[in-house]
Each structure stands twice: as C-alpha cells, then as structure tokens.
C-alpha positions as CSV (number, residue, x, y, z in Angstrom):
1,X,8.1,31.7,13.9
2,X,6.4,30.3,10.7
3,X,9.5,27.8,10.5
4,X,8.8,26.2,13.9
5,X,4.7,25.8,13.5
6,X,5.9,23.9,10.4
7,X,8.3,21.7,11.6
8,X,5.4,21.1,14.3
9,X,3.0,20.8,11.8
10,X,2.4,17.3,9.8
11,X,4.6,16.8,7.2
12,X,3.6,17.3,3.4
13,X,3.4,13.5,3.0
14,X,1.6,13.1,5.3
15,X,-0.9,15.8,4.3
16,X,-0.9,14.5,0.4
17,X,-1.9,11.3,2.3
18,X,-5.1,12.8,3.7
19,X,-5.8,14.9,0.9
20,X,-6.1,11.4,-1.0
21,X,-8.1,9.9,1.7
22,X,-10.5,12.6,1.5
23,X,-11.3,11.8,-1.6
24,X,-12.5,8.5,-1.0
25,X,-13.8,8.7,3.0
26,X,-14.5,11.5,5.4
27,X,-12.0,12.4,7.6
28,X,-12.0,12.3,11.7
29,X,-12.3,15.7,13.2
30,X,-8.5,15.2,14.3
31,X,-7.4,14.1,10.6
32,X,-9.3,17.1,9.3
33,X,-7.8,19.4,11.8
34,X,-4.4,18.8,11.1
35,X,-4.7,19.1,7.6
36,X,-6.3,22.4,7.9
37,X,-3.5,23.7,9.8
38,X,-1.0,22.3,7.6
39,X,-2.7,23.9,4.3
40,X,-2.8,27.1,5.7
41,X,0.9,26.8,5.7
42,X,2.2,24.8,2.8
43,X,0.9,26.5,-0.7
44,X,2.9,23.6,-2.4
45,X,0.0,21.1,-1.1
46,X,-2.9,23.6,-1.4
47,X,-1.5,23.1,-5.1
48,X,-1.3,19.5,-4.9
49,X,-5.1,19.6,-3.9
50,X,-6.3,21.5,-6.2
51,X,-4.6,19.3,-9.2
52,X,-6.0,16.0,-7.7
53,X,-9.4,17.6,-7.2
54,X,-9.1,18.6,-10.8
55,X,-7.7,15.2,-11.8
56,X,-10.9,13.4,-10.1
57,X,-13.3,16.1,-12.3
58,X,-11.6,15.2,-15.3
59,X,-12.0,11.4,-14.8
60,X,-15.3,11.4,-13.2
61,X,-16.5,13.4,-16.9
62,X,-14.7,10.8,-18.6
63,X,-16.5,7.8,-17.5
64,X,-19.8,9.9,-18.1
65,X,-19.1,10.3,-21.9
66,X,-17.8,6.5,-21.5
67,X,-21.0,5.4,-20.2
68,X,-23.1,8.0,-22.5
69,X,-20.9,6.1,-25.7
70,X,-22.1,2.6,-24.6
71,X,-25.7,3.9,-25.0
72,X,-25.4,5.0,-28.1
73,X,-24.2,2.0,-29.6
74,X,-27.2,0.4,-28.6
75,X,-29.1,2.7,-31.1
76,X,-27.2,1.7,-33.7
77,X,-30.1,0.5,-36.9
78,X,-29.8,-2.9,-37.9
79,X,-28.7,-1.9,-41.6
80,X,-25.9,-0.7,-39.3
81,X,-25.1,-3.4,-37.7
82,X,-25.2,-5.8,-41.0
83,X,-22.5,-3.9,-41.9
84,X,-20.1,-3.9,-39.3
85,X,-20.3,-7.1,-39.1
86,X,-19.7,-7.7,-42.8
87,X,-17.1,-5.9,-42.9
88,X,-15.2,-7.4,-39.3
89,X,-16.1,-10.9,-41.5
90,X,-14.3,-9.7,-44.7
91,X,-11.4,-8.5,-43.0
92,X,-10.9,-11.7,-40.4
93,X,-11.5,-13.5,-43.9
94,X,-8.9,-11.6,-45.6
95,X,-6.2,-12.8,-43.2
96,X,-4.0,-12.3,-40.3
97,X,-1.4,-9.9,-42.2
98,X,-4.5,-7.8,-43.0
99,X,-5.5,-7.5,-39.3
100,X,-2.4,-6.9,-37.4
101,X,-1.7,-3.6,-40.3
102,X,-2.3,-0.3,-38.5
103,X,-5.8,1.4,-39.2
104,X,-3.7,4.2,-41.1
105,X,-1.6,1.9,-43.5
C-alpha cells in the first residue's frame, strides 16, 4: 500500500523543489498540500529539510556577525587608523614581491 501512495505521490524532486521555494515565498494551499503528503512519506526529504533549514540559520548568523564586524571597524581610534595605514604604505612601498608573499611566510 505505502508503495502505491508513493508512486502517486510527487516525486522527491519535486518536493526538494518546494522545500526551496518555501524558503523564499509562501506556498499555494495546493503546493503546500502536496508537500505535506509527500513528507509524511519520504524521511529522506524530511532530512533534506531539516539540513537546508539548518543551512539558512547558519548563513543568516553569518551575515549578522558580518554586518556586526563592519560596525566595529568604524570604532576603530584614529592612532589606529594612522597605523594601518602606515603600515599598508610601507609594505606597498616595499614592493610587489613583498605583497604577493603569504601572510605566514
């Protein structure tokens, strides 16, 4: 029985599709429907769900600390500042060879 209402149900591309479009728009009662069936019958894409909802939490908190970095740098003292740029203008005065070294070398 369960292998019929799956070959009737939506395939599992398919449902990936609107689990991706869900992230980005509501669904129509039709598209939200089918996928409900289809998740109470394929673990494999309640699985896939759950890493791409993890995925968006990840990079959502990523541009957070991104955007709470670029505020800090704008508290940066003007002593601070003086230096950085002395030393960007030593090192571009230095040469190319000295520029293209890795940070580590």
């Amino acid at each position: 029985m369960l292998a019929w209402i799956l070959r009737r149900s939506q395939s599992c591309g398919k449902a990936t599709w609107l689990i991706a479009q869900s992230l980005d728009r509501k669904l129509s009662f039709r598209e939200q429907v089918a996928l409900s069936i289809h998740m109470r019958l394929c673990s494999h894409c309640v699985h896939f769900r759950e890493q791409i909802e993890m995925l968006r939490r990840i990079l959502l908190a990523r541009d957070d600390v991104e955007s709470a970095d670029a505020d800090l740098s704008v508290s940066l003292s003007p002593k601070a500042r003086e230096r950085i740029k002395k030393a960007l203008r030593d090192r571009l005065e230095a040469g190319t060879g000295e520029s293209e070294r890795a940070p580590d070398q």
